[in-house]
C-alpha positions as a Python dict, from the first residue, in 0.01 Angstrom:
ca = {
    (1, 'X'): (0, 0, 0),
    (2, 'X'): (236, -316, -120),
    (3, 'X'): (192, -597, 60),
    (4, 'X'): (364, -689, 352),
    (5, 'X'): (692, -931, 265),
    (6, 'X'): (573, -1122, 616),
    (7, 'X'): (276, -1183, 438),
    (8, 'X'): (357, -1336, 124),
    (9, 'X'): (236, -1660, 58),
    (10, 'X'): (435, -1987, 201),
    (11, 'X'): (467, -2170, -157),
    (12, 'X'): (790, -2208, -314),
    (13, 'X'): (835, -2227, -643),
    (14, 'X'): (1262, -2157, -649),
    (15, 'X'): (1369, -2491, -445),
    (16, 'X'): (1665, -2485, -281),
    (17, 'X'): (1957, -2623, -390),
    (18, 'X'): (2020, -2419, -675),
    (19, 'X'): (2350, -2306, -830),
    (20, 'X'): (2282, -1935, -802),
    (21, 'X'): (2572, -1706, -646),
    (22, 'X'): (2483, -1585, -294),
    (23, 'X'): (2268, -1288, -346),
    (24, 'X'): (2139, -1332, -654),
    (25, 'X'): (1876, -1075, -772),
    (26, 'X'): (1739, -1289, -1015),
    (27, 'X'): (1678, -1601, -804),
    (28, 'X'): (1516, -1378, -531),
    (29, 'X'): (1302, -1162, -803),
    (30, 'X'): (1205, -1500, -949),
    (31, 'X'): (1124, -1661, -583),
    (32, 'X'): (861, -1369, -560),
    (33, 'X'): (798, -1443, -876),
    (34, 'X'): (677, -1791, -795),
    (35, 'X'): (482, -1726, -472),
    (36, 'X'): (263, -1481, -698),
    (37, 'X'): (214, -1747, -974),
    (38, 'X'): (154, -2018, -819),
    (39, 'X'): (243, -2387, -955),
    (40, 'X'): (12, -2365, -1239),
    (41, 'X'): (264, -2220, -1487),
    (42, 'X'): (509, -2291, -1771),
    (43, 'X'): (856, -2102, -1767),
    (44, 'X'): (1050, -2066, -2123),
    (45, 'X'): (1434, -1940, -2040),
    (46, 'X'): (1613, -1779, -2307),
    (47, 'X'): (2063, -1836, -2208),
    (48, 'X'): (2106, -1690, -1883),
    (49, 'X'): (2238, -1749, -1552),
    (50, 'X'): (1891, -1841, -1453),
    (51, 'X'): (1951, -2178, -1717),
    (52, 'X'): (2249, -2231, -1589),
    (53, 'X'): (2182, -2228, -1234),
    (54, 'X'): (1866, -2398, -1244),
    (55, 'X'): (2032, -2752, -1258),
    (56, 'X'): (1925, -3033, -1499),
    (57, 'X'): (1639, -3255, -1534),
    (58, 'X'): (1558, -3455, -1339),
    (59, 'X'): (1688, -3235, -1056),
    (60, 'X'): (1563, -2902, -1175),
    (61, 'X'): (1591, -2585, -949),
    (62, 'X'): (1246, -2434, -1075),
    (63, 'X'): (906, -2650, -952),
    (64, 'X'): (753, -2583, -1294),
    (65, 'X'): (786, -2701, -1647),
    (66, 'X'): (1107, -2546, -1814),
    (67, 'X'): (1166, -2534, -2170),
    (68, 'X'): (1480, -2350, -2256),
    (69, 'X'): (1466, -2144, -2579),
    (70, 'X'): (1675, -1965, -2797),
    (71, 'X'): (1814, -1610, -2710),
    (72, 'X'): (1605, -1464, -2983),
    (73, 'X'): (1295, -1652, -2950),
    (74, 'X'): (1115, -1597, -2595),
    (75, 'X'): (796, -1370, -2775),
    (76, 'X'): (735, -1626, -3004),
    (77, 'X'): (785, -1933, -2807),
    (78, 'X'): (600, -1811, -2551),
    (79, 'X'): (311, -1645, -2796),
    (80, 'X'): (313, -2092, -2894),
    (81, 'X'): (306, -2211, -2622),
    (82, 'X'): (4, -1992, -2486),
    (83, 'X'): (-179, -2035, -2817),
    (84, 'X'): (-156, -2430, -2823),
    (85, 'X'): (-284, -2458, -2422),
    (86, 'X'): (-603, -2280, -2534),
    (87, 'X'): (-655, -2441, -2815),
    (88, 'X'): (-596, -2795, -2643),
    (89, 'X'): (-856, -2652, -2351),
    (90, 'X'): (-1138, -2566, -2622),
    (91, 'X'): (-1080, -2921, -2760),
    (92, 'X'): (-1092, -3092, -2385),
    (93, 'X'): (-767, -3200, -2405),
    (94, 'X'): (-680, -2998, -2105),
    (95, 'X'): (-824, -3009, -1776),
    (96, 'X'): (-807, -2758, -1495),
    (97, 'X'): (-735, -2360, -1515),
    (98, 'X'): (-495, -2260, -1815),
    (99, 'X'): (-119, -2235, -1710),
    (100, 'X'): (37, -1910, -1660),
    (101, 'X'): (263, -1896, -1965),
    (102, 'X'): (624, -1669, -1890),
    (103, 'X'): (930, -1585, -2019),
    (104, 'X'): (1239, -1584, -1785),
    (105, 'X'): (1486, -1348, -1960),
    (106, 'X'): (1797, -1100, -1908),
    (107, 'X'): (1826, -738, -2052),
    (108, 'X'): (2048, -883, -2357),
    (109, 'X'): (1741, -1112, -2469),
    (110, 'X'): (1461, -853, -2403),
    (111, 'X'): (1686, -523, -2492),
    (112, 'X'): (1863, -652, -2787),
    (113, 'X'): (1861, -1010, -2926),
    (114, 'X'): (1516, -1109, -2834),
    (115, 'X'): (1333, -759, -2931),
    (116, 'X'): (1217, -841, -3236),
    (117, 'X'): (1021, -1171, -3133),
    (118, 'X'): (879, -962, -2827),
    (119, 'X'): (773, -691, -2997),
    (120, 'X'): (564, -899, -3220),
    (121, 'X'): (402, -1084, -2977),
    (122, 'X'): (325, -787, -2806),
    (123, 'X'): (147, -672, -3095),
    (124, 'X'): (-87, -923, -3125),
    (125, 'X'): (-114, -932, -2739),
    (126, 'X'): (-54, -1321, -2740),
    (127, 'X'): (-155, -1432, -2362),
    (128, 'X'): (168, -1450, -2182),
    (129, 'X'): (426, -1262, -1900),
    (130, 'X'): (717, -1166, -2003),
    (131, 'X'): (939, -1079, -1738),
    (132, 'X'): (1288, -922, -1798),
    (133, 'X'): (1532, -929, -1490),
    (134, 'X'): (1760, -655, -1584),
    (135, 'X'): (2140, -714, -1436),
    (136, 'X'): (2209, -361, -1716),
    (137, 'X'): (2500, -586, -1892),
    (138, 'X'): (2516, -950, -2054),
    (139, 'X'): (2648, -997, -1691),
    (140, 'X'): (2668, -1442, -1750),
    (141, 'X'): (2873, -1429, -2045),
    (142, 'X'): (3184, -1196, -1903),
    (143, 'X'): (2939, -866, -1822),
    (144, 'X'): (2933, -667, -2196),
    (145, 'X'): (2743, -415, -2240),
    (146, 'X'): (2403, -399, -2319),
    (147, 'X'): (2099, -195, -2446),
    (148, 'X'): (2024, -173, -2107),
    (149, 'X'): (2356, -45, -1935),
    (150, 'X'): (2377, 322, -1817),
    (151, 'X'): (2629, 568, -1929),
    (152, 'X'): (2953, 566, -1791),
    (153, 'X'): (2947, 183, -1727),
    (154, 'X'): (3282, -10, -1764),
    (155, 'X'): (3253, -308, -1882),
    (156, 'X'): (3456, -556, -2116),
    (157, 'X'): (3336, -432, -2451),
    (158, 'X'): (3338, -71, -2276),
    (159, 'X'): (3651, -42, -2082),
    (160, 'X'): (3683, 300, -2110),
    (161, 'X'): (3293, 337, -1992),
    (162, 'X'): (2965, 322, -2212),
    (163, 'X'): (2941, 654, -2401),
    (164, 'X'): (2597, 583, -2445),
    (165, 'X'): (2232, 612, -2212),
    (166, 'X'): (2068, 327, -2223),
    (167, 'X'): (1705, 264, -2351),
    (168, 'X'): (1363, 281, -2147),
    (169, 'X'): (1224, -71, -2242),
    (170, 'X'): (914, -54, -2030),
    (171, 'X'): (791, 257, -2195),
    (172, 'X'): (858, 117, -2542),
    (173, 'X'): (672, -167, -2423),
    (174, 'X'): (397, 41, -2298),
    (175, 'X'): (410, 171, -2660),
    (176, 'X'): (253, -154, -2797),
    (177, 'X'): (-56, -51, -2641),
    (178, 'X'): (-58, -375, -2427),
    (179, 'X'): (-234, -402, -2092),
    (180, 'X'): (8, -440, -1844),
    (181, 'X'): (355, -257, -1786),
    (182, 'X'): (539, -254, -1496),
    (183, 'X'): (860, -169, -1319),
    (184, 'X'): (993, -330, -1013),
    (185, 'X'): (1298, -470, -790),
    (186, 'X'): (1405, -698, -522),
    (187, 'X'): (1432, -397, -245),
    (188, 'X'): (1039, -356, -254),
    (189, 'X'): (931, -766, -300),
    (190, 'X'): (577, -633, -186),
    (191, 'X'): (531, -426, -434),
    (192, 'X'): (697, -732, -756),
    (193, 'X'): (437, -975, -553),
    (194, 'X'): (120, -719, -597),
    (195, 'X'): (225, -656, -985),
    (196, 'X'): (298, -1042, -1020),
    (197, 'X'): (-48, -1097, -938),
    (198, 'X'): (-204, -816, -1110),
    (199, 'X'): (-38, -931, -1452),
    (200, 'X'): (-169, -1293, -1414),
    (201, 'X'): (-532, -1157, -1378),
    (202, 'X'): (-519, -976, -1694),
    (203, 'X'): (-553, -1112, -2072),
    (204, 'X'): (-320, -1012, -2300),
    (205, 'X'): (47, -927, -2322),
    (206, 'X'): (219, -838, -2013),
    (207, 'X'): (566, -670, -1929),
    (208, 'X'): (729, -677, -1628),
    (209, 'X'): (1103, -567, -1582),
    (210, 'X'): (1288, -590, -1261),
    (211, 'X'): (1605, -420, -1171),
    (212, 'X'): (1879, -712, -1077),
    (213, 'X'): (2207, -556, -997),
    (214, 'X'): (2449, -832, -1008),
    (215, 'X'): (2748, -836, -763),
    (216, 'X'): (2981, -956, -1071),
    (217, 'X'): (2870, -752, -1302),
    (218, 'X'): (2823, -402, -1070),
    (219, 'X'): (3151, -482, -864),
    (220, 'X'): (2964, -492, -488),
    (221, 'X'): (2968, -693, -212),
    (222, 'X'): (2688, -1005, -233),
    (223, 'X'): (2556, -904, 50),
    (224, 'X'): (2444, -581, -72),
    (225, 'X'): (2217, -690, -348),
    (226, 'X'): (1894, -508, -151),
    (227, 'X'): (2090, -206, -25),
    (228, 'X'): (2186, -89, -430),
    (229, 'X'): (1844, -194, -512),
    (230, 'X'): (1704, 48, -275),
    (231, 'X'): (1940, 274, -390),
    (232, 'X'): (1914, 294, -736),
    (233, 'X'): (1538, 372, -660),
    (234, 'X'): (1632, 650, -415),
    (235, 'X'): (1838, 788, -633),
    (236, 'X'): (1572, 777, -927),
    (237, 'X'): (1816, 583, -1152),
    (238, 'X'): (1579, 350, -1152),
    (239, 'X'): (1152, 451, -1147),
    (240, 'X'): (883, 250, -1012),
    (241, 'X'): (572, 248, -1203),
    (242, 'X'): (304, 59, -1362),
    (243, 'X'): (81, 139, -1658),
    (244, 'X'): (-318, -64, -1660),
    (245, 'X'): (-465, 20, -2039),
    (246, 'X'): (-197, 264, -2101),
    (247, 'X'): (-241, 488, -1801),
    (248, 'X'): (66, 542, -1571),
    (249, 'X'): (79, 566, -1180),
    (250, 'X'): (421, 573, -999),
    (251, 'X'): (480, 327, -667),
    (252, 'X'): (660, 446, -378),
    (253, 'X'): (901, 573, -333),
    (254, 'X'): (885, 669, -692),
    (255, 'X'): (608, 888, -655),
    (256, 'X'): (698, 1110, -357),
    (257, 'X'): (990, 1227, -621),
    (258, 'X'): (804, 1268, -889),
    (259, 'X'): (515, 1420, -705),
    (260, 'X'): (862, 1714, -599),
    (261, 'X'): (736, 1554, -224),
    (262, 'X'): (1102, 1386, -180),
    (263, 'X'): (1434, 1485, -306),
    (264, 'X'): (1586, 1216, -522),
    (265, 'X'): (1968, 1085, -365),
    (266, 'X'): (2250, 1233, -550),
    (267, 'X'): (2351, 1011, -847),
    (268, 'X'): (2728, 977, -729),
    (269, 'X'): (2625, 844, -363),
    (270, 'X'): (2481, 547, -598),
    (271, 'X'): (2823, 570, -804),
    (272, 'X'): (3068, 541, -569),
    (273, 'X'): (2934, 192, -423),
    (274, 'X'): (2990, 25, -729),
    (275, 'X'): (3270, -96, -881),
    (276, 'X'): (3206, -46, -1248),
    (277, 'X'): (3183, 353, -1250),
    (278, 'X'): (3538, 306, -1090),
    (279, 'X'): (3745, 418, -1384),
    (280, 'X'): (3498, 688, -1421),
    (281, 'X'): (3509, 845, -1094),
    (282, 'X'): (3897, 808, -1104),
    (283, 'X'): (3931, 1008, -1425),
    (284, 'X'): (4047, 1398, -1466),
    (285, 'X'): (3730, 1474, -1565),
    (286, 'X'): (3521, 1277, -1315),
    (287, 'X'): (3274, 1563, -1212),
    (288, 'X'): (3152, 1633, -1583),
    (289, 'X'): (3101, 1247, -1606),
    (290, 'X'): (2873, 1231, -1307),
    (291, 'X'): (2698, 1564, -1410),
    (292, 'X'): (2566, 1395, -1736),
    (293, 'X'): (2472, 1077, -1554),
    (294, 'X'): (2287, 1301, -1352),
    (295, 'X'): (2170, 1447, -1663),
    (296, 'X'): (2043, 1143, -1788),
    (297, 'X'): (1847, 1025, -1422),
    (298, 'X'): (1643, 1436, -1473),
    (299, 'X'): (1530, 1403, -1771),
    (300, 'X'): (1399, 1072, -1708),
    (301, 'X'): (1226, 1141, -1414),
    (302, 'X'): (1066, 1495, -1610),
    (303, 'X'): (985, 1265, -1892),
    (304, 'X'): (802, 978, -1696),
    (305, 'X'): (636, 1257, -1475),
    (306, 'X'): (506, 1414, -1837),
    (307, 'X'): (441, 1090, -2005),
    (308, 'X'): (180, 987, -1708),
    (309, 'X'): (-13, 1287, -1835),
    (310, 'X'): (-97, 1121, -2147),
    (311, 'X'): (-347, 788, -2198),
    (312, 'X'): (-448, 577, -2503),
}
C-alpha cells in the first residue's frame, strides 16, 4: 500500500514564493518530488515552465543546486554531472553521501528534443533520475503538440485535432534494459513519494514520468488539477506501473483494471471535462472520434497487461 499523503515527510524542497500558476501539476509533482529526495541533490532543467517559475538566483524557488541546460541536453548533462561527483568522491574531494543527480524536464524535452541524449545515457545506465512531468503538449511555449499528446487533441499546431496516438515513453524506456521505470501522477502523491524513494536507492539509470495536466494547456478549471488526474487514471488513459530489472507490476487503481477486477471509466466522461477535445466532440462525426480514442486507451491497457508477462 502507498504511503499515506499525512505521512509524508515535513521537508520542503519547492519554497514558496514561486511563480507557478495556481494548481500547477508540476510544482506539486516536484514538491513530492523533493520530500522523497531530500536536500542532498542536484536538479538540471531543460526550458520549461519549471525554469521559468523557479525565480532567479539569488532568490531561487528550488532549495537545491539548479543548473539550467539546453532542451536537448538533460541525458548527457546529467550522465556529467553524476560521473564528475564520483569521480571527485574517489579522489576525496567530496565529503558526505553522493548527491542525487535529476533531470527536471517536460514531454517536448524527454519525447522529442531531448530523446536522443536520454536514450544514450540510458544505455550506459549513467547514475541519475530522470523525471519527465508530462503536461501531453509543449504547454509553456503556446501548448503545440507533442510526442506525447493523445489523439484528437487541439492544439495550435493541431487545430483541427492531433491525427496521431501518441508514444508510450516509459515502455521505450523500459526497453533500455535500465533498472527503474515508473509511471505516476499528482492524484496518488503516495504512490510518486514510494517510487521517488525507490529510484534513489537504486544504481543506474532511472525513469520516472508523471502525468501533469495543465489547466492552459487541457482547457480546465485550476482547481481541478487532482480531479483529471484521477481521472485520466480511472479512465485508463493513463496506467500506473513500475518495472524493477525489467519486470512489470501495475499500482492501484491500475491493477484492479487490468486484473478485469474494475471497469475502466468511459473515455468521453474524461473528454468532455476538457477543453481541448472541444472541437472534437462538437464535430459531425464526434462519436467515431471518441470510439478510436477509446480504441487507442484498449489496446494499451491489453498491451501493458501482455507486456508484464514478459522479463529480461
Amino acid at each position: 500500500m502507498a504511503t499515506s499523503i499525512k505521512k509524508l515527510p515535513d521537508n520542503e524542497q519547492v519554497l514558496s514564493g514561486n511563480g507557478a500558476c495556481g494548481g500547477c501539476p508540476a510544482t506539486m509533482a516536484l514538491r513530492i518530488v523533493g520530500k522523497a529526495l531530500g536536500p542532498n541533490a542536484i536538479m538540471l532543467l531543460t526550458p520549461s515552465c519549471s525554469v521559468a517559475s523557479m525565480g532567479m538566483t539569488p532568490k531561487l524557488g528550488y532549495n537545491w543546486p539548479c543548473i539550467n541546460i539546453t532542451f536537448a541536453s538533460a541525458g548527457s548533462s546529467a550522465a556529467g554531472i553524476s560521473n564528475a561527483v564520483e569521480i571527485m568522491k574517489e579522489k576525496g574531494r567530496l565529503e558526505g553521501d553522493l548527491p542525487t543527480i535529476f533531470s527536471w524536464v517536460g514531454d517536448g524535452g524527454t519525447y522529442d528534443i531531448g530523446f536522443q541524449a536520454l536514450s544514450a545515457a540510458a544505455e550506459r545506465n549513467d547514475n541519475i533520475i530522470h523525471f519527465c512531468y508530462n503536461n501531453e503538449a509543449y504547454s509553456n511555449t503556446g501548448v503545440q503538440r507533442s510526442g506525447a499528446t493523445p489523439r484528437g487533441t487541439f492544439t495550435t499546431t493541431t487545430p483541427s485535432g492531433k491525427l496521431q496516438a501518441k508514444k508510450n515513453m516509459a515502455l521505450l524506456m523500459l526497453e533500455h534494459h535500465i533498472p527503474y521505470v515508473a509511471t505516476a501522477t499528482v492524484a496518488y502523491p503516495g504512490d510518486l513519494y514510494d517510487k521517488v524513494v525507490k529510484a534513489k536507492n537504486i544504481r543506474g539509470t532511472k525513469y520516472i514520468e508523471i502525468l501533469a495536466p495543465c489547466y492552459l494547456g487541457w482547457q480546465f478549471d485550476m482547481a481541478e488539477t487532482v480531479q483529471h488526474s484521477r481521472m485520466a487514471v480511472r479512465s485508463g488513459a493513463w496506467l500506473l506501473w513500475e518495472a524493477e530489472n525489467g519486470q512489470i507490476s501495475f499500482n492501484s487503481p491500475t491493477a484492479q483494471i487490468i486484473d478485469g477486477k474494475r471497469k475502466a471509466a468511459p473515455v468521453d466522461e474524461y473528454l468532455w471535462k476538457q477543453g481541448r477535445f472541444s472541437r472534437l466532440l462538437k464535430g459531425p462525426d464526434a462519436q467515431q472520434r471518441i470510439a478510436e480514442i477509446q480504441g487507442d486507451i484498449d489496446r494499451e491497457i491489453d498491451f501493458m497487461r501482455e507486456r508484464a508477462r514478459i522479463t529480461y
